[in-house]
N, CA, C and O atoms as CSV, one atom per row, in Angstrom:
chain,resi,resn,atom,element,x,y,z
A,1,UNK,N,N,-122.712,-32.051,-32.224
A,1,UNK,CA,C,-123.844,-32.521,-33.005
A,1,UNK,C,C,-123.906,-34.050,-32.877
A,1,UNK,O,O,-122.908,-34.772,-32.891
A,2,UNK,N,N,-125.095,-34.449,-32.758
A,2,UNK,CA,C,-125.151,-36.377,-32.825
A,2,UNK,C,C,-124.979,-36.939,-33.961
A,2,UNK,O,O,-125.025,-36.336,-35.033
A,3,UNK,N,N,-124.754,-38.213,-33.817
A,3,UNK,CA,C,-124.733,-38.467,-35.364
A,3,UNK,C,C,-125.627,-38.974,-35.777
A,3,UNK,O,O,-125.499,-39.665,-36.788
A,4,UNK,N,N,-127.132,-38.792,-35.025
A,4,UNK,CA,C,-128.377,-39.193,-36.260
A,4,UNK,C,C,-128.133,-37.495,-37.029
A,4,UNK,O,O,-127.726,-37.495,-38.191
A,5,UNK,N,N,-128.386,-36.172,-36.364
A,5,UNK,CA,C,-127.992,-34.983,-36.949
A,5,UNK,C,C,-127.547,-34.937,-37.961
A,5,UNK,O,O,-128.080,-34.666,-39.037
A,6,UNK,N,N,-126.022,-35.326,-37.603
A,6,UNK,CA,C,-124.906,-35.335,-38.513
A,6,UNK,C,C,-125.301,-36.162,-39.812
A,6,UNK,O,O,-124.998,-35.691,-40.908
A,7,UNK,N,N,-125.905,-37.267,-39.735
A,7,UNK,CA,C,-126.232,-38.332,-40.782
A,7,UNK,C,C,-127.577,-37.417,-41.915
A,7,UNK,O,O,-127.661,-37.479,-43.142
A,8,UNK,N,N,-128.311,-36.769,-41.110
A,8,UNK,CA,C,-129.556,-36.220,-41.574
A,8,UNK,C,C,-129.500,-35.144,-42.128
A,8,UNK,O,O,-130.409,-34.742,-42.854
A,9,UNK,N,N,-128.169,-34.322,-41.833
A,9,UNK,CA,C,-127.650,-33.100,-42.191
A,9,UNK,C,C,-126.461,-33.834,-43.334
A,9,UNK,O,O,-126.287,-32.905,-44.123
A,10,UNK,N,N,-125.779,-34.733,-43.703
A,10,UNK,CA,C,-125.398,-34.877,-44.951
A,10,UNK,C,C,-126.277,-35.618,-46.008
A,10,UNK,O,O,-126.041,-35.816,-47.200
A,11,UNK,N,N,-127.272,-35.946,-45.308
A,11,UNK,CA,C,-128.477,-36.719,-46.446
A,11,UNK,C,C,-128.793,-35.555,-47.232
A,11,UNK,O,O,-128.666,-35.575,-48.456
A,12,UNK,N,N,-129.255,-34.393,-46.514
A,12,UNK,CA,C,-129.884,-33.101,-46.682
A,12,UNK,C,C,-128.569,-33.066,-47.934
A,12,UNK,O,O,-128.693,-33.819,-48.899
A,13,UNK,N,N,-127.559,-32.317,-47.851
A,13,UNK,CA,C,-126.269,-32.151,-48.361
A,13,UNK,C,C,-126.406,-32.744,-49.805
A,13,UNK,O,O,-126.678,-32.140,-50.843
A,14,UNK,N,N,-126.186,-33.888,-49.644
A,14,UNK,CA,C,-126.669,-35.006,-51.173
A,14,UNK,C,C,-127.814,-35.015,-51.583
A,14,UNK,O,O,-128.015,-35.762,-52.541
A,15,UNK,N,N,-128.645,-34.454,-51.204
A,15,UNK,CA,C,-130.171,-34.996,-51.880
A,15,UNK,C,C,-130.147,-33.850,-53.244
A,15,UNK,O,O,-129.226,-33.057,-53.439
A,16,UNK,N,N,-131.056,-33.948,-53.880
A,16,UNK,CA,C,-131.259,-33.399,-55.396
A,16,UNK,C,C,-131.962,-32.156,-54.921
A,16,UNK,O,O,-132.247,-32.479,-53.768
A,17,UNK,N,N,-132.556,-30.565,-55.149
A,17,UNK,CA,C,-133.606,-30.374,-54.383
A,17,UNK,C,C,-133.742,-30.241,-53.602
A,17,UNK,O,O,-132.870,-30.558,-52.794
A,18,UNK,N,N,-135.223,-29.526,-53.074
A,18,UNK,CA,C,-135.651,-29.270,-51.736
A,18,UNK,C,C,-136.520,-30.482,-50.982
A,18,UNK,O,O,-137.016,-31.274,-51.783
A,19,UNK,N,N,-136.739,-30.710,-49.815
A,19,UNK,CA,C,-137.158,-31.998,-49.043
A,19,UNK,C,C,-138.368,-30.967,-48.058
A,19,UNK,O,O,-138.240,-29.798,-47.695
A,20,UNK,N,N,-139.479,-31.895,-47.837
A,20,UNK,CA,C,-140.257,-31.779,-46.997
A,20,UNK,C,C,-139.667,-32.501,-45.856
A,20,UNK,O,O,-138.671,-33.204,-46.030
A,21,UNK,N,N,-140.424,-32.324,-44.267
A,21,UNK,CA,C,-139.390,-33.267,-43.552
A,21,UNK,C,C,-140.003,-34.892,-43.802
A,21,UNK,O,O,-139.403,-35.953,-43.632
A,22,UNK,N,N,-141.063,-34.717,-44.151
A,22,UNK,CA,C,-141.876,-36.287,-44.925
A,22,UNK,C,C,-140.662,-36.958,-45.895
A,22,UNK,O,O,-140.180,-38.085,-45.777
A,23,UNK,N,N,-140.362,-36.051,-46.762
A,23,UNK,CA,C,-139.405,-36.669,-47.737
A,23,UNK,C,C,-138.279,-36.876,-47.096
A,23,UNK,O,O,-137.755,-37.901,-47.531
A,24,UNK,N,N,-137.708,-36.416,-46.326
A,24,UNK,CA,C,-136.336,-36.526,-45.748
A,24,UNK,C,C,-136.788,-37.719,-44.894
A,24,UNK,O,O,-136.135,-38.744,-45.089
A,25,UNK,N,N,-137.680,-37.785,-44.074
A,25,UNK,CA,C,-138.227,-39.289,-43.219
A,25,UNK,C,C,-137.897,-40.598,-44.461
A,25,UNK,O,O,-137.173,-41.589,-44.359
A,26,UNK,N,N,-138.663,-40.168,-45.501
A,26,UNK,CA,C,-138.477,-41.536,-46.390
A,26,UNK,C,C,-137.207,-41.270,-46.820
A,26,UNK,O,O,-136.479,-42.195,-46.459
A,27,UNK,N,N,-136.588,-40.410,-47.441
A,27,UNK,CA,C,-134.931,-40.786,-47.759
A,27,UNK,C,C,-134.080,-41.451,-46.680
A,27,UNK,O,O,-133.209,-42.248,-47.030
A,28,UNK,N,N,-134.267,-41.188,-45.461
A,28,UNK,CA,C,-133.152,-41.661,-44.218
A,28,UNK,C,C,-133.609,-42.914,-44.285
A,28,UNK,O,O,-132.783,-43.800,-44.504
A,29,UNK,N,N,-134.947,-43.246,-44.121
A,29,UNK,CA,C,-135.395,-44.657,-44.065
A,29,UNK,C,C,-134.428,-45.139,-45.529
A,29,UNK,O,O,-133.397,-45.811,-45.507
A,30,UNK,N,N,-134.874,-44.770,-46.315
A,30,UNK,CA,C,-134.291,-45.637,-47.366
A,30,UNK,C,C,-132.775,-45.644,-47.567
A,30,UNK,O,O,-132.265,-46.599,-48.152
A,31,UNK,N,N,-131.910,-44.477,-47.046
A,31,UNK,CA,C,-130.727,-44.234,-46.491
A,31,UNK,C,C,-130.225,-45.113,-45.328
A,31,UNK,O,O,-129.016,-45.017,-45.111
A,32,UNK,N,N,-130.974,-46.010,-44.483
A,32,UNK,CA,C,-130.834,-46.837,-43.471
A,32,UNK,C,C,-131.186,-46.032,-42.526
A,32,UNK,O,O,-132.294,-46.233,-42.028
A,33,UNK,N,N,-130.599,-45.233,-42.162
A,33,UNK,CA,C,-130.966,-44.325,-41.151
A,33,UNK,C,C,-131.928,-44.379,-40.194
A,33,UNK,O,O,-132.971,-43.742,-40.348
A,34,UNK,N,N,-131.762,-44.958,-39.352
A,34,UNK,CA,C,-133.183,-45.418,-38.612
A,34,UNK,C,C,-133.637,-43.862,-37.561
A,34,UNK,O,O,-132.852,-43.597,-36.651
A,35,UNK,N,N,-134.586,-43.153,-37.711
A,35,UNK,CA,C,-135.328,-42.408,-37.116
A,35,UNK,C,C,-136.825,-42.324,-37.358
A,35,UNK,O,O,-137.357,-42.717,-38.397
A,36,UNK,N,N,-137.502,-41.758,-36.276
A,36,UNK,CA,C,-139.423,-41.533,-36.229
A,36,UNK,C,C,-139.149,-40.203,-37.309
A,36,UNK,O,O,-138.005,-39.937,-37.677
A,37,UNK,N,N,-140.242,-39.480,-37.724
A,37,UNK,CA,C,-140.585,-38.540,-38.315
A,37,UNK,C,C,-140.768,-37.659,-37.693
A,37,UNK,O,O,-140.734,-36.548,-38.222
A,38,UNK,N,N,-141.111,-37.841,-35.930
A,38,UNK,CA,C,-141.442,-37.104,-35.382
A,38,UNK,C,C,-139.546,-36.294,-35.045
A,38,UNK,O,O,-139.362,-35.078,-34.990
A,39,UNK,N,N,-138.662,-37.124,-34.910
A,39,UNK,CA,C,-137.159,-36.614,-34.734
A,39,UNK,C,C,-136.454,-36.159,-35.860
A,39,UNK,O,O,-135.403,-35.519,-35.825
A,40,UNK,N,N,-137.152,-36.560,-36.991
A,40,UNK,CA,C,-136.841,-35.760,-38.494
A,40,UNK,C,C,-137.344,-34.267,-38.230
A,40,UNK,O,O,-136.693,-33.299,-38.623
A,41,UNK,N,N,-138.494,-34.153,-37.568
A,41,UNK,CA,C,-139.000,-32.705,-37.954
A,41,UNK,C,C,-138.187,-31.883,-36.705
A,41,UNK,O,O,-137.991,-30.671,-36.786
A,42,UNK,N,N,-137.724,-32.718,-35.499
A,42,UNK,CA,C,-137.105,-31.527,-34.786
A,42,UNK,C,C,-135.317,-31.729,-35.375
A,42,UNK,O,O,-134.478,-30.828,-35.396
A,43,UNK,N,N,-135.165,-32.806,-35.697
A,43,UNK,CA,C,-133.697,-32.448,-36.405
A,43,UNK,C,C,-133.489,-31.312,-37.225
A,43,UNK,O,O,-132.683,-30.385,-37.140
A,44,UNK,N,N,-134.643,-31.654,-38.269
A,44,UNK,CA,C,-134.441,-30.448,-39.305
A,44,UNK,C,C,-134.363,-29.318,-38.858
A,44,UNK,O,O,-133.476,-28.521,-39.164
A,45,UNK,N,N,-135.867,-28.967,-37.576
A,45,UNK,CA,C,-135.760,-27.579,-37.472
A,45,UNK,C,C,-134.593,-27.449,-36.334
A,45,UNK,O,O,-135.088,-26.436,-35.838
A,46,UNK,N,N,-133.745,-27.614,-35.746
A,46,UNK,CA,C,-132.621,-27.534,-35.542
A,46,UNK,C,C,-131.844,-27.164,-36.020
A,46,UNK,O,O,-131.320,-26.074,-35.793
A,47,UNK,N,N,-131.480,-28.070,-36.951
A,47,UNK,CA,C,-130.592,-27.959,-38.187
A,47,UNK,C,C,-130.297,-26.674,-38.966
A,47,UNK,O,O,-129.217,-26.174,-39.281
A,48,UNK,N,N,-131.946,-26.156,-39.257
A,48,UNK,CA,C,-132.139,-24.617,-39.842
A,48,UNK,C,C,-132.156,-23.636,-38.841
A,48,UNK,O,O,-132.212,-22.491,-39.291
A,49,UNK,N,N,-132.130,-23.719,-37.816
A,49,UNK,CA,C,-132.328,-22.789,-36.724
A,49,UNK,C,C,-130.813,-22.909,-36.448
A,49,UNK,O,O,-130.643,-21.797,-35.947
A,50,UNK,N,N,-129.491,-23.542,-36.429
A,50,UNK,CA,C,-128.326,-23.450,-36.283
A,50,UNK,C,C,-127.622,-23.043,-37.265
A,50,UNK,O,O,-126.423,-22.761,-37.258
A,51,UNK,N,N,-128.558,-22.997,-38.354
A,51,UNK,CA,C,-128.182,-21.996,-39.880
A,51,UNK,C,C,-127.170,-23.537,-40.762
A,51,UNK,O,O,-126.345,-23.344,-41.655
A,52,UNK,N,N,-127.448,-24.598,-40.343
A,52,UNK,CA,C,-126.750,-25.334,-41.314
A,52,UNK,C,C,-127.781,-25.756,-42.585
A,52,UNK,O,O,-127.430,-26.702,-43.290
A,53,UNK,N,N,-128.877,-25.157,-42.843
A,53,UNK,CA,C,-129.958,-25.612,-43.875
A,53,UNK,C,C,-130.475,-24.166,-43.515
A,53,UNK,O,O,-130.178,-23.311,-42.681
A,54,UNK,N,N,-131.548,-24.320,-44.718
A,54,UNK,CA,C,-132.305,-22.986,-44.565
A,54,UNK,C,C,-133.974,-23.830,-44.437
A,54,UNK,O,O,-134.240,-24.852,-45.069
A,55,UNK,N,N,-134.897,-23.163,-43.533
A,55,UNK,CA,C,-136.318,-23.793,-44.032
A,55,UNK,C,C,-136.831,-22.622,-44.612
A,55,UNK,O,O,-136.481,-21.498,-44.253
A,56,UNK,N,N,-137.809,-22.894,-45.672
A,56,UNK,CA,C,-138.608,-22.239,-46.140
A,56,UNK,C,C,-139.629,-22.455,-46.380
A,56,UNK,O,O,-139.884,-23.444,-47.066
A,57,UNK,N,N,-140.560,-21.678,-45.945
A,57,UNK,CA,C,-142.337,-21.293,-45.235
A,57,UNK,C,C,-143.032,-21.299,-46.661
A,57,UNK,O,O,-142.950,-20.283,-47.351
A,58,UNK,N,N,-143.803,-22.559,-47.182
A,58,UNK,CA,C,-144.330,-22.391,-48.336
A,58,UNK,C,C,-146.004,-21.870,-47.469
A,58,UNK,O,O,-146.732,-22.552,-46.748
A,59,UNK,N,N,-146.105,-20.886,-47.777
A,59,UNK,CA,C,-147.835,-20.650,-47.727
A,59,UNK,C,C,-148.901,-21.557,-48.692
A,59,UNK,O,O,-148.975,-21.747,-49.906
A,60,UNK,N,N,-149.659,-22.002,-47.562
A,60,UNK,CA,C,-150.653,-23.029,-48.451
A,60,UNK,C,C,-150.050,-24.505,-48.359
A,60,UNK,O,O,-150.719,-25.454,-48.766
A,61,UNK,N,N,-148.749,-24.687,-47.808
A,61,UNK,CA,C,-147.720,-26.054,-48.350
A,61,UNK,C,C,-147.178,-26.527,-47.119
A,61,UNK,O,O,-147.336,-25.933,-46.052
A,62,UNK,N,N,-146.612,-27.470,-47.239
A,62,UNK,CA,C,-145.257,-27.545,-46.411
A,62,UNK,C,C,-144.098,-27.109,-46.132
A,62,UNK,O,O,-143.610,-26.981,-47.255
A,63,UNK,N,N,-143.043,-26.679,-45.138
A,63,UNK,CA,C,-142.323,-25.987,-44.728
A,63,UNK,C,C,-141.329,-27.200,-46.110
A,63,UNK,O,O,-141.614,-28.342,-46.472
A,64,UNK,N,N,-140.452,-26.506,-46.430
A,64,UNK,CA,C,-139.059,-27.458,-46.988
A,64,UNK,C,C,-137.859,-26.903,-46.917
A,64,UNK,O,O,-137.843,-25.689,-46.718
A,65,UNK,N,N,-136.775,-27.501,-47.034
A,65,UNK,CA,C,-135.980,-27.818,-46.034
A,65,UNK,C,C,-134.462,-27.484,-47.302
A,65,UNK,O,O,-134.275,-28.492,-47.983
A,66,UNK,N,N,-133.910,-26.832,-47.498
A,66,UNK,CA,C,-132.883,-26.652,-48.420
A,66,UNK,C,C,-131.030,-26.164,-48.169
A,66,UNK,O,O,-130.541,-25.105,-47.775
A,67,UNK,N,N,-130.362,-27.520,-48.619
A,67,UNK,CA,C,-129.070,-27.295,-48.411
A,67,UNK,C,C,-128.653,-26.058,-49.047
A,67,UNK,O,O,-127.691,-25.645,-48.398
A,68,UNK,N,N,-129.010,-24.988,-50.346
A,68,UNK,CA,C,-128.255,-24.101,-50.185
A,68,UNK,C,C,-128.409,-22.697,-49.654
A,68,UNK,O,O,-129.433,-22.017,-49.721
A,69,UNK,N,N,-127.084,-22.306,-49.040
A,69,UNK,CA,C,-127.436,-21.240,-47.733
A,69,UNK,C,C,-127.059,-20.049,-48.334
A,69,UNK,O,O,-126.739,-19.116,-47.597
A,70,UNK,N,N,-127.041,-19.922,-49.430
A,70,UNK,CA,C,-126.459,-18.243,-49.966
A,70,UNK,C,C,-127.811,-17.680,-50.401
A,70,UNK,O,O,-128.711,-18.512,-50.517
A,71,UNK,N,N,-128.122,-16.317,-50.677
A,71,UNK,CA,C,-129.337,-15.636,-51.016
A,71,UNK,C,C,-129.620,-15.977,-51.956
A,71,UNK,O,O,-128.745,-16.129,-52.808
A,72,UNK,N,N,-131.310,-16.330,-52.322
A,72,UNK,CA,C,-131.736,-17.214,-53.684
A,72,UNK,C,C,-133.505,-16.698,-53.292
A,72,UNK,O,O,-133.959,-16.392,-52.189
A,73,UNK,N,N,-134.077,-16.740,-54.369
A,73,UNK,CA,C,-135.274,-17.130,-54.278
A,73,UNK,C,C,-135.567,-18.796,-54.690
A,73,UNK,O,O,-134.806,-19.705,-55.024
A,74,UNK,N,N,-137.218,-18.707,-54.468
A,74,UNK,CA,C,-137.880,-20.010,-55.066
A,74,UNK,C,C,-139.219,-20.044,-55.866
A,74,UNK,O,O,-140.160,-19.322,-55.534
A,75,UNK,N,N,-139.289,-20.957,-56.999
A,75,UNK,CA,C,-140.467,-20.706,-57.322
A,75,UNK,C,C,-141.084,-21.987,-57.122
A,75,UNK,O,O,-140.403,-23.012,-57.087
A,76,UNK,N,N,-142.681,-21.993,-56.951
A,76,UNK,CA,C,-142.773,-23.199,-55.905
A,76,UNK,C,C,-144.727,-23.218,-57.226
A,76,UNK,O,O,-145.537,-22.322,-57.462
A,77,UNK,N,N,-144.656,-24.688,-57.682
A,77,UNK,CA,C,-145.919,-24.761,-58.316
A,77,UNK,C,C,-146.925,-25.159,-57.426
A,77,UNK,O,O,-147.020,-26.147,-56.699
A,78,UNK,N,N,-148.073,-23.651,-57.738
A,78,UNK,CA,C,-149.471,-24.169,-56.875
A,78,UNK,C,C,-149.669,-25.858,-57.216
A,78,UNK,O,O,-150.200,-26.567,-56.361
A,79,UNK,N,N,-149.294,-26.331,-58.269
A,79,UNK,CA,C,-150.255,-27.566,-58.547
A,79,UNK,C,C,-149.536,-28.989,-57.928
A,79,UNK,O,O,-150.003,-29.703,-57.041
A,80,UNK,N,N,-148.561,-29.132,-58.495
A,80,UNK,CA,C,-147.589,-30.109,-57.900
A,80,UNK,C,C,-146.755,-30.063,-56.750
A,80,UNK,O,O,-146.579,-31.088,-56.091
A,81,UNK,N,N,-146.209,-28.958,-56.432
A,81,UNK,CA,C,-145.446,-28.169,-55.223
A,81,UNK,C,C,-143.895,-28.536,-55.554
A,81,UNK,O,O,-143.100,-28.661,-54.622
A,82,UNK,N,N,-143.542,-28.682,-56.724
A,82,UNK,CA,C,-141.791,-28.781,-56.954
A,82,UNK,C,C,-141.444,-27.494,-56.581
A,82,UNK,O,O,-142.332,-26.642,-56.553
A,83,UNK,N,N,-140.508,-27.255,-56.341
A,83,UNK,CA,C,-139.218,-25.896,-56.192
A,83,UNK,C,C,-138.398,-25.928,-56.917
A,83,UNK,O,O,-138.017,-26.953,-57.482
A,84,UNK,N,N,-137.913,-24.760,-57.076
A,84,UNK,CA,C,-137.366,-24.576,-57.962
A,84,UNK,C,C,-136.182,-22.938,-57.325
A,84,UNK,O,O,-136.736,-21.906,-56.947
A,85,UNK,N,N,-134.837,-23.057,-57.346
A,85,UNK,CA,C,-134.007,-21.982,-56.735
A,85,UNK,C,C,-134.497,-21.294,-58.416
A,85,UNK,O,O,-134.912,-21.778,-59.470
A,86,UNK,N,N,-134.232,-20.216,-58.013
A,86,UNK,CA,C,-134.236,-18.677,-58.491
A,86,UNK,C,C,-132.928,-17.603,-58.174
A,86,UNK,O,O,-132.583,-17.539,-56.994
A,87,UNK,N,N,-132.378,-16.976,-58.913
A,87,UNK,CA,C,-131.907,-15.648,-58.494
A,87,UNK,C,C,-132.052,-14.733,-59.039
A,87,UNK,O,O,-131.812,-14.603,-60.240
A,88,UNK,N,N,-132.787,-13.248,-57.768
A,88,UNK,CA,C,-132.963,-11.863,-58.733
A,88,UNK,C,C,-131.875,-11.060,-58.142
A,88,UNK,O,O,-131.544,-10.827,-56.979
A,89,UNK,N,N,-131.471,-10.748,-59.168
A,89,UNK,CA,C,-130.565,-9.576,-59.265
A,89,UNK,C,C,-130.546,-8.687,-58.471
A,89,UNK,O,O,-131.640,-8.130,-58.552
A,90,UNK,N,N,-129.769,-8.083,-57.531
A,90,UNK,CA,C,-129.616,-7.128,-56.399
A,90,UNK,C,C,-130.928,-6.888,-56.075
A,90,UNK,O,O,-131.482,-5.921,-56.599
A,91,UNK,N,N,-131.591,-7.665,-55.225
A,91,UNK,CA,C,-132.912,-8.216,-54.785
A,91,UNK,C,C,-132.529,-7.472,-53.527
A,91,UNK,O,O,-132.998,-6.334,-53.524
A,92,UNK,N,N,-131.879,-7.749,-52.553
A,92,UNK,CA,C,-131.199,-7.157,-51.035
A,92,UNK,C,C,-131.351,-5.651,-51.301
A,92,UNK,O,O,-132.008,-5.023,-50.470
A,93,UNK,N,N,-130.766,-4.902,-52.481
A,93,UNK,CA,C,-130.261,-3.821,-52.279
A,93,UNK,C,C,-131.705,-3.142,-53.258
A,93,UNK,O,O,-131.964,-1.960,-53.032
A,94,UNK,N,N,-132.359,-3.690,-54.026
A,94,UNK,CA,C,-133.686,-2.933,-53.599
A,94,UNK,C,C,-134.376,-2.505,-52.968
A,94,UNK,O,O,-134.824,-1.358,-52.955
A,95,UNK,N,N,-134.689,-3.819,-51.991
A,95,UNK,CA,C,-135.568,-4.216,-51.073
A,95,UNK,C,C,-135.136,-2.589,-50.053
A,95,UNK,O,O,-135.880,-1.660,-49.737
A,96,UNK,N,N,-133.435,-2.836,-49.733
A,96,UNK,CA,C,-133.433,-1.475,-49.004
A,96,UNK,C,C,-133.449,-0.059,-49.121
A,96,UNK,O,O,-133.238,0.877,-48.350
A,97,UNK,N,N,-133.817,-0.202,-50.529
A,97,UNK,CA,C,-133.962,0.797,-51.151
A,97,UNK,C,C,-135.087,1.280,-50.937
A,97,UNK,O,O,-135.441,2.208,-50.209
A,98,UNK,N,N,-135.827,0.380,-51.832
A,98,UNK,CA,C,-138.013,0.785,-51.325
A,98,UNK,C,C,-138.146,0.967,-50.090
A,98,UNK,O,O,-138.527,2.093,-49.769
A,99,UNK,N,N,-137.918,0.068,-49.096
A,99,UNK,CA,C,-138.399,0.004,-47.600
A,99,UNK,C,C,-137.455,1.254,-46.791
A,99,UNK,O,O,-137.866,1.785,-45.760
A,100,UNK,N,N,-136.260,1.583,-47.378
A,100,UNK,CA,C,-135.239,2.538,-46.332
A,100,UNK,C,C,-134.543,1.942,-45.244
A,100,UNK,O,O,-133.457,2.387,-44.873
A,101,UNK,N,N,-135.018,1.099,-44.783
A,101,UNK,CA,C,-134.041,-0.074,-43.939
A,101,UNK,C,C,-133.162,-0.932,-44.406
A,101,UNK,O,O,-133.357,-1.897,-45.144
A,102,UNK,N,N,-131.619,-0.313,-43.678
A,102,UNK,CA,C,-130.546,-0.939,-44.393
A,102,UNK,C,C,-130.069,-1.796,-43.269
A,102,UNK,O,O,-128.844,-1.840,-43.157
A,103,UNK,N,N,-130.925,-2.638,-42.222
A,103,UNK,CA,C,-130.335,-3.439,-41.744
A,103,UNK,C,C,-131.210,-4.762,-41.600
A,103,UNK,O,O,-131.580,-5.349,-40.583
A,104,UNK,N,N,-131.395,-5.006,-42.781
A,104,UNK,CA,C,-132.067,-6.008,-43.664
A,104,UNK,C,C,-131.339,-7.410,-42.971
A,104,UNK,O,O,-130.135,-7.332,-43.214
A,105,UNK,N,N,-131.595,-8.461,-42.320
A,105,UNK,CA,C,-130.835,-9.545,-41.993
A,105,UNK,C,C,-131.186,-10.527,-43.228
A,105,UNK,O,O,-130.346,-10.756,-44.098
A,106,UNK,N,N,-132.348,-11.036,-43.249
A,106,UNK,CA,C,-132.513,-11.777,-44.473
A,106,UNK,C,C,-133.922,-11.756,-44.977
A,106,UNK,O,O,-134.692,-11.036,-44.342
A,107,UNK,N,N,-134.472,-12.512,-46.155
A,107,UNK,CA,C,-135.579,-12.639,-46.595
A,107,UNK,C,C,-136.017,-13.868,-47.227
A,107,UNK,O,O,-135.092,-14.638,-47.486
A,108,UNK,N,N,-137.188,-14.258,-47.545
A,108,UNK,CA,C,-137.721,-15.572,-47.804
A,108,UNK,C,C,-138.250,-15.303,-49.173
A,108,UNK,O,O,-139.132,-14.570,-48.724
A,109,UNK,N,N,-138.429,-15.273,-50.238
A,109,UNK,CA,C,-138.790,-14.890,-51.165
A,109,UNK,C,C,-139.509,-15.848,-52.231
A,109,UNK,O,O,-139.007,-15.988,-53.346
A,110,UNK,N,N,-140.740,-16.530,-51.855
A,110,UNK,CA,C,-141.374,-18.024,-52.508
A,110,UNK,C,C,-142.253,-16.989,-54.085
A,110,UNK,O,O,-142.804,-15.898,-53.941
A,111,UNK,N,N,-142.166,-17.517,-55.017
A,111,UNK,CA,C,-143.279,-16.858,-56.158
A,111,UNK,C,C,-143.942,-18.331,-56.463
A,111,UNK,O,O,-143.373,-19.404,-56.660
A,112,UNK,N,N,-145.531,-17.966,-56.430
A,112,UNK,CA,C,-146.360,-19.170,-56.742
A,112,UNK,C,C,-146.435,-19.146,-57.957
A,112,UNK,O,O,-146.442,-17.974,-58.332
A,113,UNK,N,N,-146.517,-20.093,-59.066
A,113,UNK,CA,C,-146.403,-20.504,-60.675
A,113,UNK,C,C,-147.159,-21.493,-60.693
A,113,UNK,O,O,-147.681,-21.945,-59.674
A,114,UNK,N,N,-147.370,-22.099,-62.182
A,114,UNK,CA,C,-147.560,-23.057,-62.386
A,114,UNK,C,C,-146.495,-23.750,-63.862
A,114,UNK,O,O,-146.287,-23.465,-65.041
A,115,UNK,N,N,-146.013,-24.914,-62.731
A,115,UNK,CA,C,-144.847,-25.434,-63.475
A,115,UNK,C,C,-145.196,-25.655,-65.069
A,115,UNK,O,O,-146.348,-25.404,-65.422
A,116,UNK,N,N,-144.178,-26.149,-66.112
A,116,UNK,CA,C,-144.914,-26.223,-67.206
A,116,UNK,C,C,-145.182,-27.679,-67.476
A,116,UNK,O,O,-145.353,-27.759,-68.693
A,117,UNK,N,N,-145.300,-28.855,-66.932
A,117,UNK,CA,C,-145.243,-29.696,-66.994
A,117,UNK,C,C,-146.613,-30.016,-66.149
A,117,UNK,O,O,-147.274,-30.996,-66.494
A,118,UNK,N,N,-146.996,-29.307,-65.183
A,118,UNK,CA,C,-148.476,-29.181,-64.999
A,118,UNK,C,C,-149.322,-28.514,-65.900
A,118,UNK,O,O,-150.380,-28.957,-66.346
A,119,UNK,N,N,-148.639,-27.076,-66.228
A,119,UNK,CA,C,-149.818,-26.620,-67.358
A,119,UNK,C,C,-149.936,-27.352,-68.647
A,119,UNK,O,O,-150.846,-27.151,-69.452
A,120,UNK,N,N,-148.736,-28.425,-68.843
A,120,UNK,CA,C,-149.326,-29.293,-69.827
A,120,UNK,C,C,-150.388,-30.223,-69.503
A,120,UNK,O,O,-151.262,-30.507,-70.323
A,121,UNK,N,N,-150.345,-30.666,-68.434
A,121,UNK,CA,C,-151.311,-31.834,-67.761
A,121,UNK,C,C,-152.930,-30.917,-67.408
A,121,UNK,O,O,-153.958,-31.543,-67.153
A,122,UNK,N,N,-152.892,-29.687,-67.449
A,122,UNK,CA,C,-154.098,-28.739,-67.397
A,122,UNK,C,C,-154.737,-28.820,-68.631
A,122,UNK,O,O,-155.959,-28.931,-68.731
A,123,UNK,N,N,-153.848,-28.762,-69.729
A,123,UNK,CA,C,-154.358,-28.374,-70.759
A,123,UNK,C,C,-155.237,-29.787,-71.737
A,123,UNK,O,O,-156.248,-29.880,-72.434
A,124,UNK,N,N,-154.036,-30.783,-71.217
A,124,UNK,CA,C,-154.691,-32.556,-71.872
A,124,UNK,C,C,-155.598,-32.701,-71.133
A,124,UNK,O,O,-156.034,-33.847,-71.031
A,125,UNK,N,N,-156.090,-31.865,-70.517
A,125,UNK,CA,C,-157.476,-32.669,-69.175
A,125,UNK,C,C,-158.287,-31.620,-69.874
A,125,UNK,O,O,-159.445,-31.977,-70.092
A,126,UNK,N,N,-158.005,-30.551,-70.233
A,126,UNK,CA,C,-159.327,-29.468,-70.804
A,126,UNK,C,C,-159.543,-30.046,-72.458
A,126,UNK,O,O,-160.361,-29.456,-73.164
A,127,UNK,N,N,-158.998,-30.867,-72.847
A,127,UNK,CA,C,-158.769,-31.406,-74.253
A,127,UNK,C,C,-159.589,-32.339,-73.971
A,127,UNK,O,O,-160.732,-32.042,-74.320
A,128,UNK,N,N,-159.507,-33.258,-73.529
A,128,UNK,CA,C,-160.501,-34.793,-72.869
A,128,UNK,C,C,-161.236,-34.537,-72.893
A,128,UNK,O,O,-161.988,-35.048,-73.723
A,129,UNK,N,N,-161.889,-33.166,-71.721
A,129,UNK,CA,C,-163.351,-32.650,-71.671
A,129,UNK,C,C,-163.836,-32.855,-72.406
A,129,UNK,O,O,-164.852,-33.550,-72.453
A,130,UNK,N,N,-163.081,-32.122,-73.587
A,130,UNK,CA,C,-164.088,-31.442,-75.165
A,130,UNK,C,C,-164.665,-32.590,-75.674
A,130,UNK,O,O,-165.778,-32.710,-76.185
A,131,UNK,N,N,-163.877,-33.357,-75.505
A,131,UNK,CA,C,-164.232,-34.738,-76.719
A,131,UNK,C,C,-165.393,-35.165,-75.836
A,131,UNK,O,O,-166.086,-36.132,-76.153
């Protein structure tokens, strides 16, 4: 592995959260890390394609980019787009249950919400209206 990789793959490691590769561009920058955005986005997908990160396919969003690699869901707000890990309960061993295929490798599992810290900001903007 190189060590812009290596550097970009423990930024990933320390960061709070999930990263767009936009956000990971501005953390390395601000990390020193000197790379284009354009070598952030093939690092990353590298990175997840060698299974040291996971990416996950927001529909409607940006792909983001998450250090932890054990089975989890996410819940991801239409309004703001934070993430948020999740875990459901023998989720795997449903799944092969309903479907009958028990050679399940993995799954992506995003639920769209709206955070509550947006539906507060929904609700002070429908309040304003009134007045």
């Amino acid at each position: 592995m190189t060590n812009k990789n290596q550097a970009i793959l423990q930024m990933i490691r320390g960061s709070q959260g999930h990263l767009t590769a936009e956000q990971a561009f501005l953390l390395a920058k601000e990390k020193g890390i000197s790379v284009s955005l354009a070598s952030v986005y093939r690092i990353l997908g590298k990175l997840a394609e060698e299974g040291y990160i996971k990416r996950i396919k927001v529909v409607g969003g940006k792909d983001i980019f998450d250090k932890t690699l054990d089975e989890h869901e996410h819940l991801v707000c239409l309004v703001c787009g934070k993430v948020q890990d999740i875990s459901i309960a023998n989720l795997r061993k449903t799944l092969i249950k309903q479907t009958g295929i028990d050679s399940i490798q993995s799954f992506n599992l995003c639920i769209d919400y709206v955070c509550e810290d947006c539906q507060n900001k929904l609700k002070n903007k429908k309040k304003e209206k009134r007045k």
